[in-house]
ROGU-139135 format. One record per atom (N, C-alpha, C): atom name; x, y, z; residue number from 1. Coordinates in steps of 0.05 Angstrom, whole numbers, plus 32768, in hexadecimal, padded with zeros to 4 digits. Last residue first. Example, Ala and Ser with C-alpha at 12.3 -4.5 7.8 and 13.67 -1.06 7.14 Angstrom:
+------+------+------+------+------+
: name :    u :    v :    w : resi :
+------+------+------+------+------+
:    N : 8101 : 7FD3 : 808E :    2 :
:   CA : 8111 : 7FEB : 808F :    2 :
:    C : 8102 : 8001 : 809D :    2 :
:    N : 8108 : 7F8E : 809C :    1 :
:   CA : 80F6 : 7FA6 : 809C :    1 :
:    C : 8108 : 7FBE : 809C :    1 :
+------+------+------+------+------+
//
This chain:
+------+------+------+------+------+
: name :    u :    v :    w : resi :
+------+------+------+------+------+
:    N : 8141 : 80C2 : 8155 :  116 :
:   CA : 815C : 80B3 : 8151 :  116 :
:    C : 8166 : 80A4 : 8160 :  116 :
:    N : 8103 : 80AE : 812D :  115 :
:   CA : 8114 : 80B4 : 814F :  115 :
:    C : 812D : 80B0 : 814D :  115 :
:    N : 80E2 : 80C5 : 80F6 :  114 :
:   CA : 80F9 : 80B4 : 8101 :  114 :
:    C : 8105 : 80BF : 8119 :  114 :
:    N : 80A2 : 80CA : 80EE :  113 :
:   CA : 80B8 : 80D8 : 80F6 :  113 :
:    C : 80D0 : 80C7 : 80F6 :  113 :
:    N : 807A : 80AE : 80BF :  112 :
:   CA : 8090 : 80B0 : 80D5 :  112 :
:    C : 809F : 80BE : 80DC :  112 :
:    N : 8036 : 80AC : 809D :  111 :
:   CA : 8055 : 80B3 : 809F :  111 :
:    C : 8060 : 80B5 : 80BF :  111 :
:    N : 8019 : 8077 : 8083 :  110 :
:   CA : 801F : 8085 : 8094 :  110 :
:    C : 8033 : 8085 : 8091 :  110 :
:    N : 800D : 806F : 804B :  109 :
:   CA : 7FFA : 8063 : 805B :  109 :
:    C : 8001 : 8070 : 8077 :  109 :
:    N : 8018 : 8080 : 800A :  108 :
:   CA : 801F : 8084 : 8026 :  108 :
:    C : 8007 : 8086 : 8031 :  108 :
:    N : 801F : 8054 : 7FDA :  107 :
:   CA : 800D : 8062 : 7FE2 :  107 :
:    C : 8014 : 806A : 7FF9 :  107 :
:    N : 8032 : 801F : 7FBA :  106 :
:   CA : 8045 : 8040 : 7FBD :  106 :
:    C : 8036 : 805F : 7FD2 :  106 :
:    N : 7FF8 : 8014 : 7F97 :  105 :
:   CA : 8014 : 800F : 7FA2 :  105 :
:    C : 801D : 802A : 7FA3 :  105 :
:    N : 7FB7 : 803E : 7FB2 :  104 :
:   CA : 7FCE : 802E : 7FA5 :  104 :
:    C : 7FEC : 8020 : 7FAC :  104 :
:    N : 7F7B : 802E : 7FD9 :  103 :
:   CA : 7F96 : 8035 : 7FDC :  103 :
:    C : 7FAA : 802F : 7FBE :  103 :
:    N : 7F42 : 803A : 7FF1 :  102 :
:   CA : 7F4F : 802C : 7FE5 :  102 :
:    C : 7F6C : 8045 : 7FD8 :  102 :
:    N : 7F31 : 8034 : 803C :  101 :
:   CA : 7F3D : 8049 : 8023 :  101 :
:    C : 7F49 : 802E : 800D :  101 :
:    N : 7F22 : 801E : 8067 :  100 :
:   CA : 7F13 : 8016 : 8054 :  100 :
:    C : 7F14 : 802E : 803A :  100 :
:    N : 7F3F : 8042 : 8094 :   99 :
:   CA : 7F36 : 802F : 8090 :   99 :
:    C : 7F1D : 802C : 807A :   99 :
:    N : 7F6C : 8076 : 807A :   98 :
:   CA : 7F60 : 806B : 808A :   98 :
:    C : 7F4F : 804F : 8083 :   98 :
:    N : 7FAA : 8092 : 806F :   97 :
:   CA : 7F91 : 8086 : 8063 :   97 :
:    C : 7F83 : 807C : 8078 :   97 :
:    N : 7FD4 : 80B4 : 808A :   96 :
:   CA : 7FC9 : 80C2 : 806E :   96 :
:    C : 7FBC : 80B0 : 806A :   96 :
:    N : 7FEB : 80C6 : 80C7 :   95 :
:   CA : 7FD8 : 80B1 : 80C6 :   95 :
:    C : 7FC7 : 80BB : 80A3 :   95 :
:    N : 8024 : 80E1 : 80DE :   94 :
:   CA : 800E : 80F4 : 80D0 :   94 :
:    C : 8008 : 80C5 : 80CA :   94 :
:    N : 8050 : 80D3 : 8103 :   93 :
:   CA : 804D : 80EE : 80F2 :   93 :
:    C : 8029 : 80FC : 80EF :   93 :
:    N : 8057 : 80AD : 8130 :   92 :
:   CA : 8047 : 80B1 : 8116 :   92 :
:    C : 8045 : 80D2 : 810F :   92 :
:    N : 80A2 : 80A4 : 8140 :   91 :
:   CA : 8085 : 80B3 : 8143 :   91 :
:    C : 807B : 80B0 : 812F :   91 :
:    N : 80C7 : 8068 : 8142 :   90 :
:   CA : 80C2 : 807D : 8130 :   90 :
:    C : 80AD : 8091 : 8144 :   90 :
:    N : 80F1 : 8036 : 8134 :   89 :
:   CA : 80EA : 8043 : 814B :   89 :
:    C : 80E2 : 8063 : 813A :   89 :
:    N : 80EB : 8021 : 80EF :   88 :
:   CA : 80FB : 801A : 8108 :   88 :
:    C : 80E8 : 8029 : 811F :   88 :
:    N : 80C6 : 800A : 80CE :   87 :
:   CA : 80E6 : 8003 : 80C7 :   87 :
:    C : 80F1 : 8005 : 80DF :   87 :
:    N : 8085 : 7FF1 : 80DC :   86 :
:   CA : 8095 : 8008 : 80DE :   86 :
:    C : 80AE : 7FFB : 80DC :   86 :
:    N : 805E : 7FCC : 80A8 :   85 :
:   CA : 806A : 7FCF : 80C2 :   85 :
:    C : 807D : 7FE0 : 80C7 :   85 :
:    N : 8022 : 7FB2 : 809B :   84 :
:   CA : 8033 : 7FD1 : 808A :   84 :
:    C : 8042 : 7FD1 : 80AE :   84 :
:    N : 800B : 7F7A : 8080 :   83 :
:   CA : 8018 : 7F8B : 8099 :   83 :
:    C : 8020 : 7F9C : 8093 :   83 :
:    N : 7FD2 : 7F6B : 8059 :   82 :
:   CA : 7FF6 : 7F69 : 8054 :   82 :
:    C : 7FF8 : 7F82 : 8072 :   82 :
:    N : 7FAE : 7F2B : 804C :   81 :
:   CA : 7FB5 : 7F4D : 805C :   81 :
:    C : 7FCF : 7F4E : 805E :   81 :
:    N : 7F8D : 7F1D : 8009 :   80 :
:   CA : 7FA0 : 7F19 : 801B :   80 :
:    C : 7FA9 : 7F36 : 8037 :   80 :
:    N : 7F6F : 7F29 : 7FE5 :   79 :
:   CA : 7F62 : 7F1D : 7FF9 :   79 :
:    C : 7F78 : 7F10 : 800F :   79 :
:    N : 7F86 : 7F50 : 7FC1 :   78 :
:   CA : 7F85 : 7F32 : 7FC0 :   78 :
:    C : 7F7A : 7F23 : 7FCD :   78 :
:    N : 7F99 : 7F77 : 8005 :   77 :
:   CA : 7F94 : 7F77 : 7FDC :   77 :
:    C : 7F99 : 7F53 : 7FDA :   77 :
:    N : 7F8B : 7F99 : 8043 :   76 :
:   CA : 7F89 : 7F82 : 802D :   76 :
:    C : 7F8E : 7F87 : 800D :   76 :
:    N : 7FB8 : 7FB7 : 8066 :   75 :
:   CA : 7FAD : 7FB7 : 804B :   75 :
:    C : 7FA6 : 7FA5 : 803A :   75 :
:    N : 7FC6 : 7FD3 : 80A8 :   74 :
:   CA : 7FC2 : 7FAF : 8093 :   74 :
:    C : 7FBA : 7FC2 : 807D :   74 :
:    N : 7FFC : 7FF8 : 80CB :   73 :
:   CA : 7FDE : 7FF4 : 80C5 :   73 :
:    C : 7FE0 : 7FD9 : 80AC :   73 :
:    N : 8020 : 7FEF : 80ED :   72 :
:   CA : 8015 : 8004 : 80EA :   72 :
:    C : 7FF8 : 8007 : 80E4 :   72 :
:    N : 8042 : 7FB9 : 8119 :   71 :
:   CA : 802B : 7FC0 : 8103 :   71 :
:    C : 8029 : 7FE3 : 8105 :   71 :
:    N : 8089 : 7FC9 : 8128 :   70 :
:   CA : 8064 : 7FC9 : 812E :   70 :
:    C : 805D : 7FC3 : 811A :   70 :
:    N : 80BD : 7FC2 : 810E :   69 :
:   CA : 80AB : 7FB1 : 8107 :   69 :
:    C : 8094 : 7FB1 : 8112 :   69 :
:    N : 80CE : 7FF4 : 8146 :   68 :
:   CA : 80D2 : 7FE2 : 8127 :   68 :
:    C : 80C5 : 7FCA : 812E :   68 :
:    N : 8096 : 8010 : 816A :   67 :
:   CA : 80AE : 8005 : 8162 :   67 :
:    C : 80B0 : 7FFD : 814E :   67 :
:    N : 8081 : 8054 : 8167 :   66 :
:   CA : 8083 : 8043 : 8166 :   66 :
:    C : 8091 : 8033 : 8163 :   66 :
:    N : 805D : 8086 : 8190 :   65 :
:   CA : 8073 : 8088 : 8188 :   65 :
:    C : 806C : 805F : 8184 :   65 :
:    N : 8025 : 80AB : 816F :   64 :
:   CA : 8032 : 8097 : 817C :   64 :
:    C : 8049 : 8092 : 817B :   64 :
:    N : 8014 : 80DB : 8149 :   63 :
:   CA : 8023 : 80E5 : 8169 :   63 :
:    C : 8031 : 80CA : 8176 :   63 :
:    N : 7FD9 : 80B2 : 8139 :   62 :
:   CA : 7FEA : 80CF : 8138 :   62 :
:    C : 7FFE : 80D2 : 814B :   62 :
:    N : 7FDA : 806B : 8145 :   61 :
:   CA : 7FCB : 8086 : 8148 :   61 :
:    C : 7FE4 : 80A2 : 8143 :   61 :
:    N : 7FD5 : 8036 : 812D :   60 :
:   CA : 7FE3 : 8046 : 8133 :   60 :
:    C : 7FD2 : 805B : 813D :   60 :
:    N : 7FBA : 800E : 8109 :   59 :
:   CA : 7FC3 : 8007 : 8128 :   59 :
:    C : 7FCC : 801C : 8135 :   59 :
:    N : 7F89 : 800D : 80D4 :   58 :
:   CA : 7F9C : 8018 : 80DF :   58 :
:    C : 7FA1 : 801C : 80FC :   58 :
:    N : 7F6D : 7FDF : 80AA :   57 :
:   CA : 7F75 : 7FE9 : 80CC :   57 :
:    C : 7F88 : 8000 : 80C0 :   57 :
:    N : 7F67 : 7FD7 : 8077 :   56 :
:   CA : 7F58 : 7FCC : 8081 :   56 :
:    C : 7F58 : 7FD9 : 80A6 :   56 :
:    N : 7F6C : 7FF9 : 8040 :   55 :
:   CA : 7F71 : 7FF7 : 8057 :   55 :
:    C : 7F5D : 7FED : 806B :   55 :
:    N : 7F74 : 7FCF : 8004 :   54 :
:   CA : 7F63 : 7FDF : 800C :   54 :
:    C : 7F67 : 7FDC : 802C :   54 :
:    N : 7F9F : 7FE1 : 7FC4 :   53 :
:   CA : 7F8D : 7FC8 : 7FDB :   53 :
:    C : 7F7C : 7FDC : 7FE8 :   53 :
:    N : 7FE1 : 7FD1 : 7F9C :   52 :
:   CA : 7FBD : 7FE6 : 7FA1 :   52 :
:    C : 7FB0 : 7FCC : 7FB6 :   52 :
:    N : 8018 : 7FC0 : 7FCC :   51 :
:   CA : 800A : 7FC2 : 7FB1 :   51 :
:    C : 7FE3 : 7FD2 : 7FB8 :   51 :
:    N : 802B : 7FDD : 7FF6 :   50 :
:   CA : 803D : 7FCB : 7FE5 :   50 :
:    C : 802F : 7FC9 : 7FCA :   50 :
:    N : 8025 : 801A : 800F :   49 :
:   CA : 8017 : 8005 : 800A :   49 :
:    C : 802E : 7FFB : 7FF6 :   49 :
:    N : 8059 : 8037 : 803B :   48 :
:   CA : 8047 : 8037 : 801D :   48 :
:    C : 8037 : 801E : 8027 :   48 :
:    N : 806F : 8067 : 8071 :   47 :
:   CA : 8060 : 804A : 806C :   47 :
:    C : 8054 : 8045 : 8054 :   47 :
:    N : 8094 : 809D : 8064 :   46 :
:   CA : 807D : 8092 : 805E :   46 :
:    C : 8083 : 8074 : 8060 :   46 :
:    N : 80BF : 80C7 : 808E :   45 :
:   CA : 80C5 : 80AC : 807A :   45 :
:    C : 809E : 80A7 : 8076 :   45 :
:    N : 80EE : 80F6 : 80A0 :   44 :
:   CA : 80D8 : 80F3 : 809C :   44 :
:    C : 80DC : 80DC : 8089 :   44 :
:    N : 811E : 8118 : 809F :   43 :
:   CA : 8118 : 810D : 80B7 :   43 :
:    C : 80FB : 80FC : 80B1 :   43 :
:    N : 811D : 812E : 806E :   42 :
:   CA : 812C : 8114 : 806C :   42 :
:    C : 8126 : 8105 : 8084 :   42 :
:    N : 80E6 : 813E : 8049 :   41 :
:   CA : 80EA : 813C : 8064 :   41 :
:    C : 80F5 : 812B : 806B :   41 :
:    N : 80D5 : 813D : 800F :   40 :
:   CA : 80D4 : 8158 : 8014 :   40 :
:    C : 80DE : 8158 : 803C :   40 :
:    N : 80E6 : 80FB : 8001 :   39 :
:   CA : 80F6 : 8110 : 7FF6 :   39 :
:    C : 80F1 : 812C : 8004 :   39 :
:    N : 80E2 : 80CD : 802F :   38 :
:   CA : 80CD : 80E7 : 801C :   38 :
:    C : 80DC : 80F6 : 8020 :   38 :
:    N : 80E0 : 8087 : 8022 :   37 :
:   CA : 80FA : 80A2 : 8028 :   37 :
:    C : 80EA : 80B8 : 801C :   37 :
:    N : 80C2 : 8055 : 802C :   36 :
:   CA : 80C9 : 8068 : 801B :   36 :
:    C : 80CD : 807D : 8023 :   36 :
:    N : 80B7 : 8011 : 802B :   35 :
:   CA : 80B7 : 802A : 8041 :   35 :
:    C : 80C5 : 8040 : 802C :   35 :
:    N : 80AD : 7FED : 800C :   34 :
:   CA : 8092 : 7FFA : 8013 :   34 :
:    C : 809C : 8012 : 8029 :   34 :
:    N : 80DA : 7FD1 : 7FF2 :   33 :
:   CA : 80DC : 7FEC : 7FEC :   33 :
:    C : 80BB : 7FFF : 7FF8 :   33 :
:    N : 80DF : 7FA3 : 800C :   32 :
:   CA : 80F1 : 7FB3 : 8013 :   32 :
:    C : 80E7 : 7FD0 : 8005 :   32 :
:    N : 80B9 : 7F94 : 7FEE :   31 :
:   CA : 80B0 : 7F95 : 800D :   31 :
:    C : 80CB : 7FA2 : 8013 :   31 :
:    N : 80A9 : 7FA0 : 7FAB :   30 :
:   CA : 80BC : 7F92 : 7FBF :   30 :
:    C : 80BA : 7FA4 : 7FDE :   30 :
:    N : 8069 : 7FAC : 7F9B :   29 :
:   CA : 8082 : 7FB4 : 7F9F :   29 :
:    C : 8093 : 7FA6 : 7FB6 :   29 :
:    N : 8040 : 7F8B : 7F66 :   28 :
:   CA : 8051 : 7F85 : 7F86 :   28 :
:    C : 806B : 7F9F : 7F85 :   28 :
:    N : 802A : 7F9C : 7F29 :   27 :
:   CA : 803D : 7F8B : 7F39 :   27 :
:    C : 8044 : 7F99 : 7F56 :   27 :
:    N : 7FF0 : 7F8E : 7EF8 :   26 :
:   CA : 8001 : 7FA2 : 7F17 :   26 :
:    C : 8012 : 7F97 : 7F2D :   26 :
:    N : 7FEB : 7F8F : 7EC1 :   25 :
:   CA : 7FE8 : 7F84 : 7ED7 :   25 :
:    C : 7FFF : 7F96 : 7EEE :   25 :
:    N : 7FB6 : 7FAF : 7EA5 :   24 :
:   CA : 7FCC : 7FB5 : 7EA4 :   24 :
:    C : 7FD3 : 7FA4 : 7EBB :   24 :
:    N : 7F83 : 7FA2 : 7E72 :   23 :
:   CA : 7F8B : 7FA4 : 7E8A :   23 :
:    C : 7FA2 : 7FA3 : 7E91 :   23 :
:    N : 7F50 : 7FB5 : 7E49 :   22 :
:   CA : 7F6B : 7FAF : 7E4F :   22 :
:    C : 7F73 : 7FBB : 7E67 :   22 :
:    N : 7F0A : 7F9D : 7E38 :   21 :
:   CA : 7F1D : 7FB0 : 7E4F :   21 :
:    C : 7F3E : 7FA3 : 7E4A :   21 :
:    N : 7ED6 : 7FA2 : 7E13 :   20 :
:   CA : 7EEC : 7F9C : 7E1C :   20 :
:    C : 7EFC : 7FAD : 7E28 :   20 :
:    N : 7E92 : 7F8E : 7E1D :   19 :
:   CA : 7EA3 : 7F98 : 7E22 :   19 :
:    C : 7EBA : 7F97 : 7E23 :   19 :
:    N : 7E73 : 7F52 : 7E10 :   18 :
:   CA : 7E76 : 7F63 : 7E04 :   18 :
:    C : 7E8C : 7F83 : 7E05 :   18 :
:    N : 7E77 : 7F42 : 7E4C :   17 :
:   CA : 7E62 : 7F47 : 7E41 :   17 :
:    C : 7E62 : 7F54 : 7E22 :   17 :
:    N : 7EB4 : 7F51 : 7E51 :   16 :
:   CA : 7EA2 : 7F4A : 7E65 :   16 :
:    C : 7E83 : 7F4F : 7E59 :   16 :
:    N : 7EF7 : 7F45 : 7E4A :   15 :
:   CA : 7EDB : 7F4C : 7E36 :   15 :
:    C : 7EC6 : 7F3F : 7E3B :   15 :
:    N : 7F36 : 7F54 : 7E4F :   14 :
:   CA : 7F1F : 7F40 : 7E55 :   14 :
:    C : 7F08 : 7F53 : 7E49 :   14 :
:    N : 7F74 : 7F50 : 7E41 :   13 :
:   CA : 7F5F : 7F61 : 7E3B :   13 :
:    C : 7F4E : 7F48 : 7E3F :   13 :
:    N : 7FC0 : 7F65 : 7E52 :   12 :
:   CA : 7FA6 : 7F53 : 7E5D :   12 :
:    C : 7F90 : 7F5B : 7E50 :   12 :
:    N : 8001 : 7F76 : 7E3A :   11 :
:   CA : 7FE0 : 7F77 : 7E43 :   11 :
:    C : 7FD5 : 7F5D : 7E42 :   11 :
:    N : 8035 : 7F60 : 7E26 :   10 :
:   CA : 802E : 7F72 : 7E2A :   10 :
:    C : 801C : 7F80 : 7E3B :   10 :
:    N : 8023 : 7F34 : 7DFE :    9 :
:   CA : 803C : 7F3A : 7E0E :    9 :
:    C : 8038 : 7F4B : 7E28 :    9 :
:    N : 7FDE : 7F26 : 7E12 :    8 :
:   CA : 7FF4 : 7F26 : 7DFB :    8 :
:    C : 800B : 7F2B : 7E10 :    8 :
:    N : 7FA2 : 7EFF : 7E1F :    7 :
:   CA : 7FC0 : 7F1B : 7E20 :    7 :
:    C : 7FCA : 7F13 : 7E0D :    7 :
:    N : 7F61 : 7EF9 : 7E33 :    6 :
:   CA : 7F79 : 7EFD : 7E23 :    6 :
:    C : 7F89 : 7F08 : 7E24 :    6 :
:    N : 7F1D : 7EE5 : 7E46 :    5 :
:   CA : 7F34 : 7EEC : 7E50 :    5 :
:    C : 7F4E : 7EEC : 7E36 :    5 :
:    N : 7ED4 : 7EF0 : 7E49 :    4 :
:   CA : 7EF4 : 7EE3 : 7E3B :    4 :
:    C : 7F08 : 7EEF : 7E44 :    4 :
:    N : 7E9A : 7EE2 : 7E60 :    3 :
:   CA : 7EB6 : 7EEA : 7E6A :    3 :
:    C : 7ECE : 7EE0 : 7E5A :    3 :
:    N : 7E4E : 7EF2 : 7E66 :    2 :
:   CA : 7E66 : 7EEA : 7E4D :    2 :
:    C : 7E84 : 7EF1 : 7E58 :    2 :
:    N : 7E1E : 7EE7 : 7E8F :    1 :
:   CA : 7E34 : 7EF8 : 7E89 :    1 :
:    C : 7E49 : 7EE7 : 7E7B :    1 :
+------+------+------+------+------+
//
């Protein structure tokens, strides 16, 4: 197998045998922004994925009530596992990926009730 690699400003393009591909690189969302405010339920909040990966656990179950900073659930990307951890004292809402889903950034991984 033949592998070249190249960019420019802009893009990435590798060319695997003869094939070429452009590639778009995909950036991290700041860890402050993986918890996300869902606009259709203010009492309501989604757990995201930080960047695309793949769920490796999920700790939680439906109906649980949980603390700030539990784990919720892991997501490897990169070969690294990233913690998806609750913001504060919550119920699980609803459990939206399961184990060995591939996932994007921004992805809701589980939603929260918020406890007051």
């Amino acid at each position: 197998m033949t592998v070249y690699l190249a960019r420019d400003r802009e893009f990435r393009y590798i060319s695997i045998d003869g094939k070429q591909f452009r590639v778009e690189e995909v950036r991290e969302l700041p860890k402050d922004q993986a918890f996300l405010q869902m606009q259709s339920a203010p009492a309501a909040s989604a757990v995201v994925s930080p960047m695309p990966g793949q769920v490796v656990k999920i700790h939680v179950l439906q109906g649980e009530i949980v603390e700030r900073s539990q784990t919720l659930a892991i997501v490897e990307a990169m070969k690294m596992e990233n913690e998806l951890k609750s913001p504060r004292r919550a119920r699980v809402r609803k459990i939206c990926a399961s184990p060995g889903d591939l996932v994007d950034a921004g992805q809701p991984i589980v939603e929260l009730e918020l406890e007051e």
